[in-house]
N, CA, C and O atoms as CSV, one atom per row, in Angstrom:
chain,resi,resn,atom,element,x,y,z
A,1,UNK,N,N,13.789,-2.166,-8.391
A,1,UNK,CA,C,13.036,-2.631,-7.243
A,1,UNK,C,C,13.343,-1.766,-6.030
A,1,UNK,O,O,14.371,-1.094,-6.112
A,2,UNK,N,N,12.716,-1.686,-5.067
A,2,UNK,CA,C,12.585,-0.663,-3.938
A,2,UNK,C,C,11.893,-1.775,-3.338
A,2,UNK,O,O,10.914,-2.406,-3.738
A,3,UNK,N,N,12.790,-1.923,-2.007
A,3,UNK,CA,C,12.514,-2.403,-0.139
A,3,UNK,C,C,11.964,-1.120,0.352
A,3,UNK,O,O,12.288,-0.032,-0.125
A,4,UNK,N,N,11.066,-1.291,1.387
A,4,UNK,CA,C,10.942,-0.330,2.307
A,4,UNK,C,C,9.800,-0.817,3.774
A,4,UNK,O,O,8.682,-1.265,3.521
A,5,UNK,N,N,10.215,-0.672,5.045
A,5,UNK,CA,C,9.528,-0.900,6.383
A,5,UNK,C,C,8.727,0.229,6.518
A,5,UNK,O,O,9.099,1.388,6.336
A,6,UNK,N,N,7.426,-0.206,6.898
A,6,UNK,CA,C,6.383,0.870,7.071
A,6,UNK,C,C,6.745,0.797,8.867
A,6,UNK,O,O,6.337,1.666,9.637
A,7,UNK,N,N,7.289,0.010,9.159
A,7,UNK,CA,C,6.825,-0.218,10.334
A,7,UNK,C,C,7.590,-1.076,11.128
A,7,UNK,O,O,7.935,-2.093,10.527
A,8,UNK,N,N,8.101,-0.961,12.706
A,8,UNK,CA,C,8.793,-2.358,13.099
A,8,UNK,C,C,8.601,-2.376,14.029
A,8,UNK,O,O,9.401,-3.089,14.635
A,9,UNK,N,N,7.430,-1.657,14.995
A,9,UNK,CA,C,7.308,-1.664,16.243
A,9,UNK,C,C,6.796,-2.790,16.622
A,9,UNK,O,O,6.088,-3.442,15.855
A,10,UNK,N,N,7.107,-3.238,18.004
A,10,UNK,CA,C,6.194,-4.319,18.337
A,10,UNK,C,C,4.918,-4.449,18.897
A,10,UNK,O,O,4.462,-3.320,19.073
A,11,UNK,N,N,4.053,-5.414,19.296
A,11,UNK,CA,C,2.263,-5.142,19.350
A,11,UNK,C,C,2.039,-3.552,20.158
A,11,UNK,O,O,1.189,-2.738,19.797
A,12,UNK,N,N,2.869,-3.373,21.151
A,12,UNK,CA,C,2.555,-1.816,21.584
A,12,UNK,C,C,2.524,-0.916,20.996
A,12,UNK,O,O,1.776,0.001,21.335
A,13,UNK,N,N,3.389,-0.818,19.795
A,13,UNK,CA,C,3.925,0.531,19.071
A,13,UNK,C,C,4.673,1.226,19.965
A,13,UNK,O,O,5.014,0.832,21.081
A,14,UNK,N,N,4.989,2.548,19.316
A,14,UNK,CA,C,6.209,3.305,19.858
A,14,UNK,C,C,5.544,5.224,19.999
A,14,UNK,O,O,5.471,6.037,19.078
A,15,UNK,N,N,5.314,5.344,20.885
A,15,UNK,CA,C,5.817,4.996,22.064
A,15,UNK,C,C,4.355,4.468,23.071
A,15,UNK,O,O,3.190,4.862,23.020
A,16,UNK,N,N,5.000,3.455,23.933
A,16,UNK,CA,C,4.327,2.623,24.602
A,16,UNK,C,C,3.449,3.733,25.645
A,16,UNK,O,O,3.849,4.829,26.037
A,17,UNK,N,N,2.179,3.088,25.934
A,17,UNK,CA,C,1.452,3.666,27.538
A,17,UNK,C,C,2.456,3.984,28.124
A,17,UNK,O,O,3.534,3.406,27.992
A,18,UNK,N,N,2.177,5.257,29.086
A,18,UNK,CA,C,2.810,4.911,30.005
A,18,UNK,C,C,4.237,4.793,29.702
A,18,UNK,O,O,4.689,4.807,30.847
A,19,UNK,N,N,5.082,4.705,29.055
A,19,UNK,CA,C,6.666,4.146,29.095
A,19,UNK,C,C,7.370,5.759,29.275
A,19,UNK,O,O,7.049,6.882,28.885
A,20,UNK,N,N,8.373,5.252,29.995
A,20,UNK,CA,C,8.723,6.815,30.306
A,20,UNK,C,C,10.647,6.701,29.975
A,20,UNK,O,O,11.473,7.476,30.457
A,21,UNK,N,N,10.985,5.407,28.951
A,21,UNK,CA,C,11.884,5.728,28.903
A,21,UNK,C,C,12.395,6.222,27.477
A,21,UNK,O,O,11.566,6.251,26.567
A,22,UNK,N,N,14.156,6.746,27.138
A,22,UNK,CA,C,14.440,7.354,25.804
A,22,UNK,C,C,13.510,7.590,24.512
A,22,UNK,O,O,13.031,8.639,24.081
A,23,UNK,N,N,13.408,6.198,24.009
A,23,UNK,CA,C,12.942,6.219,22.704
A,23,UNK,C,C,11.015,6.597,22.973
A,23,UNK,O,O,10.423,7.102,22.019
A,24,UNK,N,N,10.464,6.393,23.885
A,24,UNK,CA,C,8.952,6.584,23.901
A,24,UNK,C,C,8.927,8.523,24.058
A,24,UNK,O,O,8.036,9.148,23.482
A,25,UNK,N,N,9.688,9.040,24.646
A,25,UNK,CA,C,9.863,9.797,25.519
A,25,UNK,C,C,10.176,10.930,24.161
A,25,UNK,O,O,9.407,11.872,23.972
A,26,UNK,N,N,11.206,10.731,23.407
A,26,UNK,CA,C,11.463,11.666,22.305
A,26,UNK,C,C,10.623,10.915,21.057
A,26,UNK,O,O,11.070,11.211,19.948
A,27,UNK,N,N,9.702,10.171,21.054
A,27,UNK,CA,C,8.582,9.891,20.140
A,27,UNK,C,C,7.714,10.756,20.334
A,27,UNK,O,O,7.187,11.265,19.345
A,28,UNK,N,N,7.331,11.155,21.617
A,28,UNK,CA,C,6.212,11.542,22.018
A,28,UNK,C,C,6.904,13.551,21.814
A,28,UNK,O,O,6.131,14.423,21.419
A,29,UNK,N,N,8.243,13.833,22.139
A,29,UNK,CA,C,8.376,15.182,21.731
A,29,UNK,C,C,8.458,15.461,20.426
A,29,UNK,O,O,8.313,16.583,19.943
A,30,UNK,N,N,8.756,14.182,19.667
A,30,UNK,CA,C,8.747,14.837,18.125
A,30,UNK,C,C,7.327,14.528,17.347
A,30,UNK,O,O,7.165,14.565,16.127
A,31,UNK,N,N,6.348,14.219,18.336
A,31,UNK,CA,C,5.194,13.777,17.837
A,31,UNK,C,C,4.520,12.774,16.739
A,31,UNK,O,O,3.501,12.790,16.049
A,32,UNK,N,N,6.134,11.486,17.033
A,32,UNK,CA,C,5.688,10.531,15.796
A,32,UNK,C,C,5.452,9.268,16.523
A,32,UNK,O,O,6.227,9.047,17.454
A,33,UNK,N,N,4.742,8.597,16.335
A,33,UNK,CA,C,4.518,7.141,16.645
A,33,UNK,C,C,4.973,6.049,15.549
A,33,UNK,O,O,5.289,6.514,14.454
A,34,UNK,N,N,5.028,4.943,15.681
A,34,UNK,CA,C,5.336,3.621,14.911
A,34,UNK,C,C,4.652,2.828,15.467
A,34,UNK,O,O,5.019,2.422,16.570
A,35,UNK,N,N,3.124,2.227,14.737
A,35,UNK,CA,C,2.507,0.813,15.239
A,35,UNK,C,C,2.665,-0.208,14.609
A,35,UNK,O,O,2.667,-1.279,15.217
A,36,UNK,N,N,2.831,-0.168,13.297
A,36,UNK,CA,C,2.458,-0.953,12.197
A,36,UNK,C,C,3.761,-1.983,11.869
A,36,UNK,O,O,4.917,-1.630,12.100
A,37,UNK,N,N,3.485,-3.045,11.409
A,37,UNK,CA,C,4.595,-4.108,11.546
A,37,UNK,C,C,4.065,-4.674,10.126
A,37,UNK,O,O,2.973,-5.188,9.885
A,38,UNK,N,N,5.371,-4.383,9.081
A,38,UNK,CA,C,4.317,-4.508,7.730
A,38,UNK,C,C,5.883,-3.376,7.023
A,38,UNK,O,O,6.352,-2.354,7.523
A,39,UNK,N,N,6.400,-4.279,5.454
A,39,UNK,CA,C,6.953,-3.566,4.316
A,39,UNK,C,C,6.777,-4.078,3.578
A,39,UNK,O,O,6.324,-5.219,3.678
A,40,UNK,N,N,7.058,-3.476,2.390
A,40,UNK,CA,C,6.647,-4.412,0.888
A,40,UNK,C,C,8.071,-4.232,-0.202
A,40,UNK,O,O,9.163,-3.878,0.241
A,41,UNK,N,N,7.897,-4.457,-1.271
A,41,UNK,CA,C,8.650,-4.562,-1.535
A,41,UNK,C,C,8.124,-4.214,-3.163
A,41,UNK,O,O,7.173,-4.844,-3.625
A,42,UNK,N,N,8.822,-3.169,-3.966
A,42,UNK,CA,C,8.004,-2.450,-5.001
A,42,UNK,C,C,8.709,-3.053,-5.972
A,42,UNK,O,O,9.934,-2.946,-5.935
A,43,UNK,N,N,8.160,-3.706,-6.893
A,43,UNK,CA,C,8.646,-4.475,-8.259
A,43,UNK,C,C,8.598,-3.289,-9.514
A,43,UNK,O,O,7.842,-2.332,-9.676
A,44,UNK,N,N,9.596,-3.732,-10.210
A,44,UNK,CA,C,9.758,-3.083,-11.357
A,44,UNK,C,C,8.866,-2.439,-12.179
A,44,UNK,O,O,9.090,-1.325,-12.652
A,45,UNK,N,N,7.562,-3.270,-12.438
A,45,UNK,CA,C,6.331,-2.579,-12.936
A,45,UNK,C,C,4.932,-2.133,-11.795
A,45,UNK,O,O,3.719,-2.210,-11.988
A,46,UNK,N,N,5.523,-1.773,-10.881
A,46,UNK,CA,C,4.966,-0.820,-10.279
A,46,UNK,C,C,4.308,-1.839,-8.894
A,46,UNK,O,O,4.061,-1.385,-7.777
A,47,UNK,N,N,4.123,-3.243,-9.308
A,47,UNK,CA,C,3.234,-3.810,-8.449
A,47,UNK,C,C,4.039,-4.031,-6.601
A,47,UNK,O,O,5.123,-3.575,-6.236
A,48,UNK,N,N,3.482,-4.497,-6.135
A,48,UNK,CA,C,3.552,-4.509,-4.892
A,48,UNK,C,C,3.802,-5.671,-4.340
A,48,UNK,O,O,2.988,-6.379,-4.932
A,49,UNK,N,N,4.664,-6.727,-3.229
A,49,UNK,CA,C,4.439,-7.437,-2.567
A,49,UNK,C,C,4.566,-7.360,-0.952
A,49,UNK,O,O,5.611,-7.328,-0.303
A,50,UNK,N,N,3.515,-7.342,-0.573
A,50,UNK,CA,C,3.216,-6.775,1.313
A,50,UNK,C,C,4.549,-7.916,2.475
A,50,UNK,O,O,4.786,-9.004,1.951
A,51,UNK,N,N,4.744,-7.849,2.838
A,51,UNK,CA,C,5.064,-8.179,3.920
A,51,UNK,C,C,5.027,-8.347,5.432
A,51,UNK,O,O,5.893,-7.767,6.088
A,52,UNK,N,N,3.927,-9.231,6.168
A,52,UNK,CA,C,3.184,-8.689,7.019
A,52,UNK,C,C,2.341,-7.692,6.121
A,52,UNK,O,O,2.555,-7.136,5.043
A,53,UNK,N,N,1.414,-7.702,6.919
A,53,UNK,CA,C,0.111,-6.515,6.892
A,53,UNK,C,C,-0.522,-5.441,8.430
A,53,UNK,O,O,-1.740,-5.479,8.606
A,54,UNK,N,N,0.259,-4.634,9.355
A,54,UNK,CA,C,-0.181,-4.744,10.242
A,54,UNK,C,C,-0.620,-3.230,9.971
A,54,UNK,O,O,-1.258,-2.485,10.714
A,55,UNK,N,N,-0.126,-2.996,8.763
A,55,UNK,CA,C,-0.515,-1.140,8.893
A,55,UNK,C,C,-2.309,-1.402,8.124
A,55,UNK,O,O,-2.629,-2.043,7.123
A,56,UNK,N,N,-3.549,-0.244,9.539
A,56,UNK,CA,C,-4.250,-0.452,8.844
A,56,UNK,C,C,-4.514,0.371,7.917
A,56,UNK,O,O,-5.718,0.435,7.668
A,57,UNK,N,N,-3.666,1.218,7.132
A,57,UNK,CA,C,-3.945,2.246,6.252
A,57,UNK,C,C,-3.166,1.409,4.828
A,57,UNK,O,O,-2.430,2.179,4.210
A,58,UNK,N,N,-3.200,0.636,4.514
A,58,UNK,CA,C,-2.322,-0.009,3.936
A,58,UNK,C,C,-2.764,0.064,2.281
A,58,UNK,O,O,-2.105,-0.045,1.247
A,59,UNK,N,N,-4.698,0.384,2.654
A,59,UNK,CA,C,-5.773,0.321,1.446
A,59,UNK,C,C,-5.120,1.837,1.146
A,59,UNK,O,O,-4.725,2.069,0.004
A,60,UNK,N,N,-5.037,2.628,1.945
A,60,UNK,CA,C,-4.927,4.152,0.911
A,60,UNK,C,C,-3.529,4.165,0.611
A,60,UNK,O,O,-3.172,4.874,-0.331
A,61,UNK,N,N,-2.593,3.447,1.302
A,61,UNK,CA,C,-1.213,3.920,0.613
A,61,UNK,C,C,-1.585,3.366,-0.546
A,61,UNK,O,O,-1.721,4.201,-1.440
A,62,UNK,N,N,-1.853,1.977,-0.931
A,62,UNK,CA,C,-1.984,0.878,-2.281
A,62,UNK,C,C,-3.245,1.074,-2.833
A,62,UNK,O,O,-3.886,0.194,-3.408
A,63,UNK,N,N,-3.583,2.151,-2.674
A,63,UNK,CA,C,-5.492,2.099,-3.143
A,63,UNK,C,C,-4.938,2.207,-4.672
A,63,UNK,O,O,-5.932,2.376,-5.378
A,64,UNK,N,N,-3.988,2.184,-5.319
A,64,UNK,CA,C,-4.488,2.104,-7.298
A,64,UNK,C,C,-3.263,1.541,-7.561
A,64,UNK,O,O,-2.929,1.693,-8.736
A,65,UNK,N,N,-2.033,0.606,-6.489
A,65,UNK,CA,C,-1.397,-0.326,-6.775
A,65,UNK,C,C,-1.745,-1.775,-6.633
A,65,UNK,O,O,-2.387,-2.373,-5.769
A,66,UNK,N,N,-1.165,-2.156,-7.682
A,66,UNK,CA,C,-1.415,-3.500,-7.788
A,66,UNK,C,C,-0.966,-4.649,-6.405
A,66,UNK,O,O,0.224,-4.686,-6.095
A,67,UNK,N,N,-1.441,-5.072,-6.041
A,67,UNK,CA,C,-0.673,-6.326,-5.210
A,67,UNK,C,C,-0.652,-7.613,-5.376
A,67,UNK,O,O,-1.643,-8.336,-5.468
A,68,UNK,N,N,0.412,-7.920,-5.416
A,68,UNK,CA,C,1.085,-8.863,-6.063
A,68,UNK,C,C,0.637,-10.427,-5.208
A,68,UNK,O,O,0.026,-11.382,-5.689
A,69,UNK,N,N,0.918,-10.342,-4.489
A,69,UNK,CA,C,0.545,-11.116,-3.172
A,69,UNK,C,C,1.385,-10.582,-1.691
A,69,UNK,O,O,2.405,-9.894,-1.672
A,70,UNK,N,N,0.701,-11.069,-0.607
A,70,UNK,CA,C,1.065,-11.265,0.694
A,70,UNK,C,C,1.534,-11.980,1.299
A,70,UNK,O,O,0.725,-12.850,1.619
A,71,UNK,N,N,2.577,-12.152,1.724
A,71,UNK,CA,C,3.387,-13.044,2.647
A,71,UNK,C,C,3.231,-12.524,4.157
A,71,UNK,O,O,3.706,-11.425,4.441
A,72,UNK,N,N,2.538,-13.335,5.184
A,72,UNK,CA,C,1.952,-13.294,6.510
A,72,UNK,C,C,3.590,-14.124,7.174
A,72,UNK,O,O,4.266,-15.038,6.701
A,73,UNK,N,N,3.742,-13.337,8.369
A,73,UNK,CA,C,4.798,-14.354,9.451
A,73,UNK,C,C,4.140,-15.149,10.025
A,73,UNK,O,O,4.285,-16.366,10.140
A,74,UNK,N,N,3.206,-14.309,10.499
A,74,UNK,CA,C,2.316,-14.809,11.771
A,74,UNK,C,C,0.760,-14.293,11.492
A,74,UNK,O,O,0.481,-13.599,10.514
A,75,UNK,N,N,-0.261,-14.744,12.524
A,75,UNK,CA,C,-1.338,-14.421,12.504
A,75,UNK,C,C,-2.040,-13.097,13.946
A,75,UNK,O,O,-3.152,-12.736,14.331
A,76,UNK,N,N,-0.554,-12.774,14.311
A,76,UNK,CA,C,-1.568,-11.841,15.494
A,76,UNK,C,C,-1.570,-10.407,15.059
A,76,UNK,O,O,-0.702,-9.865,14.374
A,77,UNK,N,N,-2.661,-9.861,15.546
A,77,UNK,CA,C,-3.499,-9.055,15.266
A,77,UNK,C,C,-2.533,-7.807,14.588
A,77,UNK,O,O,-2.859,-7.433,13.462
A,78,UNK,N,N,-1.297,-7.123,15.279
A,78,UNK,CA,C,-0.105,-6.225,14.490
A,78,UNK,C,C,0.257,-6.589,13.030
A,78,UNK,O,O,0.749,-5.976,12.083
A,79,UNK,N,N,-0.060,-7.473,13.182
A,79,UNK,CA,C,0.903,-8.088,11.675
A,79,UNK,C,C,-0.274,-8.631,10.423
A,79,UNK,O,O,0.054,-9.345,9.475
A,80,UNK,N,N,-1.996,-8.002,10.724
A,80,UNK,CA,C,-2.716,-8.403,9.959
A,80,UNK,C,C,-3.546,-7.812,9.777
A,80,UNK,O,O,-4.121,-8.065,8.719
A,81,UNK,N,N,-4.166,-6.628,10.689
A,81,UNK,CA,C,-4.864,-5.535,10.368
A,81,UNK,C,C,-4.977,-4.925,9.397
A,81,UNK,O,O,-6.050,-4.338,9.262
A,82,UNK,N,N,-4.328,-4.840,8.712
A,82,UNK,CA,C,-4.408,-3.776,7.292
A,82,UNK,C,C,-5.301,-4.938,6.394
A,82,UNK,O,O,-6.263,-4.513,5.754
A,83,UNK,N,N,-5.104,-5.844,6.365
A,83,UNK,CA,C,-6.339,-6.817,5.505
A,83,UNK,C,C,-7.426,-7.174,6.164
A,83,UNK,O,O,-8.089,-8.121,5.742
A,84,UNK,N,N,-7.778,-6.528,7.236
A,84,UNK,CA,C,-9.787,-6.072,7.247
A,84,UNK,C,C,-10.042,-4.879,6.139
A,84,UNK,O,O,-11.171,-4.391,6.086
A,85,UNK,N,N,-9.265,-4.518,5.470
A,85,UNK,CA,C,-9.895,-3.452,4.552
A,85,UNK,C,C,-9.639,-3.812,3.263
A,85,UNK,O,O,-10.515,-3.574,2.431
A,86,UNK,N,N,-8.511,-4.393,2.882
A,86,UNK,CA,C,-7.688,-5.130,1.874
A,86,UNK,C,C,-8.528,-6.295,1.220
A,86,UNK,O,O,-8.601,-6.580,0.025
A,87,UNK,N,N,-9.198,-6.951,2.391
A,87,UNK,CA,C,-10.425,-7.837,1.768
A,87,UNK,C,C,-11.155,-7.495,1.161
A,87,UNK,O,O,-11.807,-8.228,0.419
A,88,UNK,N,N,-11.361,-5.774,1.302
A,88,UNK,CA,C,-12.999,-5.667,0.216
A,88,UNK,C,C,-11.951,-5.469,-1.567
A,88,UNK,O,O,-12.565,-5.177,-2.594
A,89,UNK,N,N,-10.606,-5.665,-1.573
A,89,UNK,CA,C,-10.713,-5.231,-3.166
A,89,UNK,C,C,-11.491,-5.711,-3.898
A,89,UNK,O,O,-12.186,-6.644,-3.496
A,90,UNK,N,N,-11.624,-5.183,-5.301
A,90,UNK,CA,C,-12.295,-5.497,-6.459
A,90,UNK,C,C,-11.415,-6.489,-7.134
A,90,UNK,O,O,-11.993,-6.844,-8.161
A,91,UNK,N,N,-9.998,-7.234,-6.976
A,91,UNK,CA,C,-9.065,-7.849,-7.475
A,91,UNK,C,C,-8.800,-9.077,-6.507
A,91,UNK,O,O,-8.732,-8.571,-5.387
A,92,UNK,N,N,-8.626,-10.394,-6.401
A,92,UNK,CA,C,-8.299,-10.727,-5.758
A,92,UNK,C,C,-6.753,-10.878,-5.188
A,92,UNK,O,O,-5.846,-10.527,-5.942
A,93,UNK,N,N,-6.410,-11.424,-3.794
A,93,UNK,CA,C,-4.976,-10.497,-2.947
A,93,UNK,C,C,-4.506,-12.194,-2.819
A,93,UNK,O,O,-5.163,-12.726,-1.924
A,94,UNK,N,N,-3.722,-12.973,-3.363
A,94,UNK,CA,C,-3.503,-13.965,-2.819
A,94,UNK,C,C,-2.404,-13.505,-1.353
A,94,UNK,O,O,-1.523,-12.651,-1.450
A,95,UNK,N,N,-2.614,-14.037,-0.466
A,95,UNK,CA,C,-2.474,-13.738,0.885
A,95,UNK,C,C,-1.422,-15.603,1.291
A,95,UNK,O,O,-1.945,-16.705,1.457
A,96,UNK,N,N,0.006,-15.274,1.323
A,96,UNK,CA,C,0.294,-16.507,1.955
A,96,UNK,C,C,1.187,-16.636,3.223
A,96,UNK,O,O,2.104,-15.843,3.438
A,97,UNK,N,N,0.973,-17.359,3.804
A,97,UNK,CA,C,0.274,-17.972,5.657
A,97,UNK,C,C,0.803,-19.303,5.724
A,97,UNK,O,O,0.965,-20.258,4.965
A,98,UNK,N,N,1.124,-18.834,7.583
A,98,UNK,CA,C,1.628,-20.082,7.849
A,98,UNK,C,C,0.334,-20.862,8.652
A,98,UNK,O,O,-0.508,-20.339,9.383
A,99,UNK,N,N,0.490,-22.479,8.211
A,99,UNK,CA,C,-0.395,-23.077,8.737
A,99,UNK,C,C,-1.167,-22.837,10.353
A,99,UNK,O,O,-0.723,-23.384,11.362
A,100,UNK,N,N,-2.287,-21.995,10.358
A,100,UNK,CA,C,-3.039,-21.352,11.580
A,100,UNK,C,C,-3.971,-21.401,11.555
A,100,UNK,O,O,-4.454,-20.269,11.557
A,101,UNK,N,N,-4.875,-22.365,11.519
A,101,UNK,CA,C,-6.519,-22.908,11.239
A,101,UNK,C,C,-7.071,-21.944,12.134
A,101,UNK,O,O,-8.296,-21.834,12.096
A,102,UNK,N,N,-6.355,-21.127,13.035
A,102,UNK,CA,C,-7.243,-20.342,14.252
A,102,UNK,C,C,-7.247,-18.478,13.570
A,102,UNK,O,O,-8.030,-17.535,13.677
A,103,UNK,N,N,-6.150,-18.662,13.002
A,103,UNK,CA,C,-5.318,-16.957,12.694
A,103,UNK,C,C,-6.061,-16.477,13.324
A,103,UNK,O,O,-6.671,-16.971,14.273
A,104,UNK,N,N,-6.137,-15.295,12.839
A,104,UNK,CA,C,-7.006,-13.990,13.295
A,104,UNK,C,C,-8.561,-14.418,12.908
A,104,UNK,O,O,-9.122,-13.980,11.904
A,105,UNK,N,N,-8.996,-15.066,13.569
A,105,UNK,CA,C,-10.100,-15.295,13.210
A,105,UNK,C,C,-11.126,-14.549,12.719
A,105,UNK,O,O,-12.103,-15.261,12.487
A,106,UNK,N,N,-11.324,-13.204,12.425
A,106,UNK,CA,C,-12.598,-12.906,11.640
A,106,UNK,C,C,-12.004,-12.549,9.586
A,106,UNK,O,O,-12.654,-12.268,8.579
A,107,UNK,N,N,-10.509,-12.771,9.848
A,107,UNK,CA,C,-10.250,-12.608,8.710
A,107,UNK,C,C,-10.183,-14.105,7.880
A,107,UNK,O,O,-9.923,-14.308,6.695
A,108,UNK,N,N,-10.558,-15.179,9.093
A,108,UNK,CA,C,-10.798,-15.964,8.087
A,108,UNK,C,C,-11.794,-16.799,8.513
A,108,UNK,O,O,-11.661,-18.001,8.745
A,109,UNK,N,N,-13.124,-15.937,8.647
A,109,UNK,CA,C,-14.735,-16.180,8.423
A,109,UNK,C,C,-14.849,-15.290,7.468
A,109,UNK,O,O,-15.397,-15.666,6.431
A,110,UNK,N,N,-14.323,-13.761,7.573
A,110,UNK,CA,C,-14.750,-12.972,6.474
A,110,UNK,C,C,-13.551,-12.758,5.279
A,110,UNK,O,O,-12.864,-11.768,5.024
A,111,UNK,N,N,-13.596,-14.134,4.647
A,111,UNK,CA,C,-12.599,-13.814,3.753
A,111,UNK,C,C,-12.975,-12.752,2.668
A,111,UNK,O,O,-12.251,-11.765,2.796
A,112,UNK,N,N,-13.551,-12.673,2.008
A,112,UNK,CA,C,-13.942,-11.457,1.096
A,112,UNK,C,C,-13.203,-11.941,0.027
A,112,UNK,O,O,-13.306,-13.112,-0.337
A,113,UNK,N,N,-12.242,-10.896,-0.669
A,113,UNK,CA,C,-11.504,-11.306,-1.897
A,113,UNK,C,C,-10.032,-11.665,-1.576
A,113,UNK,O,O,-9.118,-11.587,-2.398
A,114,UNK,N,N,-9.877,-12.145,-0.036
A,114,UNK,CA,C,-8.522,-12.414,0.010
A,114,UNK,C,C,-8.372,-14.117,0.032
A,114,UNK,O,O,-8.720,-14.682,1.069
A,115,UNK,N,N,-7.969,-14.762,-0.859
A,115,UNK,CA,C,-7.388,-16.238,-0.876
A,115,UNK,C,C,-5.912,-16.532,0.134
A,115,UNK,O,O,-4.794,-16.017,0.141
A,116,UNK,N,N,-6.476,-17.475,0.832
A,116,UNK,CA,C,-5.032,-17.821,1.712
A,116,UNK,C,C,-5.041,-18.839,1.046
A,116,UNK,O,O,-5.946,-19.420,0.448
A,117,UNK,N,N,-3.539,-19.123,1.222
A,117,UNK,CA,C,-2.758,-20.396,0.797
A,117,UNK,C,C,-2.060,-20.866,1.927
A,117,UNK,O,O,-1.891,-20.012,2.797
A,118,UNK,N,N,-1.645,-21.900,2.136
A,118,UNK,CA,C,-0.755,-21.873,3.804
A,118,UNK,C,C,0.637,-22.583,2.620
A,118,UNK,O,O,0.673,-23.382,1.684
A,119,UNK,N,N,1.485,-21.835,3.270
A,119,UNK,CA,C,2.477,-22.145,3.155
A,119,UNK,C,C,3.466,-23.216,3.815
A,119,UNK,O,O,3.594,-23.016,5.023
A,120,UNK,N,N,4.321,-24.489,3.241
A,120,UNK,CA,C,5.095,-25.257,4.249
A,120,UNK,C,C,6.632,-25.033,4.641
A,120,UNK,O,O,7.419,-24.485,3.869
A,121,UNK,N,N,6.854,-25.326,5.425
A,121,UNK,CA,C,8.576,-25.127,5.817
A,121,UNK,C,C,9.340,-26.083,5.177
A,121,UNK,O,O,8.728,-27.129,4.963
A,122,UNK,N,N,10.558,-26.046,4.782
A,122,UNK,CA,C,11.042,-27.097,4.258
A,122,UNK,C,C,12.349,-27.609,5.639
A,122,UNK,O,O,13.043,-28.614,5.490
């Protein structure tokens, strides 16, 4: 099995507008950014389980891996972007969520092939 963070910036990413201090500052000289808030976690036979979803490239890293399912923290917009594209698979993505009748709302008018489940706290 293989952990790995695509991502841990927060809703700004890295480096922020405008921010003029250390870490934005040598982001911007080594020419890398971090937006995406989102890791998965690679199972033994190859499949996938997401963690967060905020990277929206998330379809071409996983475009011919399997996914296993999704575990959501939250519903704002960093942490769910990558499933406006993730919805069109040909497979369905069980997707599980904490109780948010509002989430991101167009991802859940346009569900497509992603099934939420809401998950409870114990």
């Amino acid at each position: 099995m293989k952990f790995e963070f695509l991502g841990t910036a927060d809703t700004g990413g890295i480096p922020l507008h405008l921010c003029s201090c250390e870490v934005c500052e040598e982001a911007r000289l080594n020419q890398t950014s971090n937006r995406s808030t989102s890791a998965f976690l690679e199972l033994d036979d190859g499949s996938v389980i997401l963690l967060d979803a905020g990277c929206d490239s998330l379809m071409d890293r996983f475009n011919t891996t399997p996914i296993r399912a999704v575990f959501l923290t939250h519903f704002h917009a960093d942490h769910v972007l990558g499933l406006i594209r993730l919805r069109k698979s040909a497979q369905k993505i069980i997707c599980y969520t904490p109780d948010d009748t509002e989430g991101f709302g167009d991802l859940l008018v346009h569900k497509n092939n992603i099934e939420y489940r809401i998950f409870s706290t114990i």
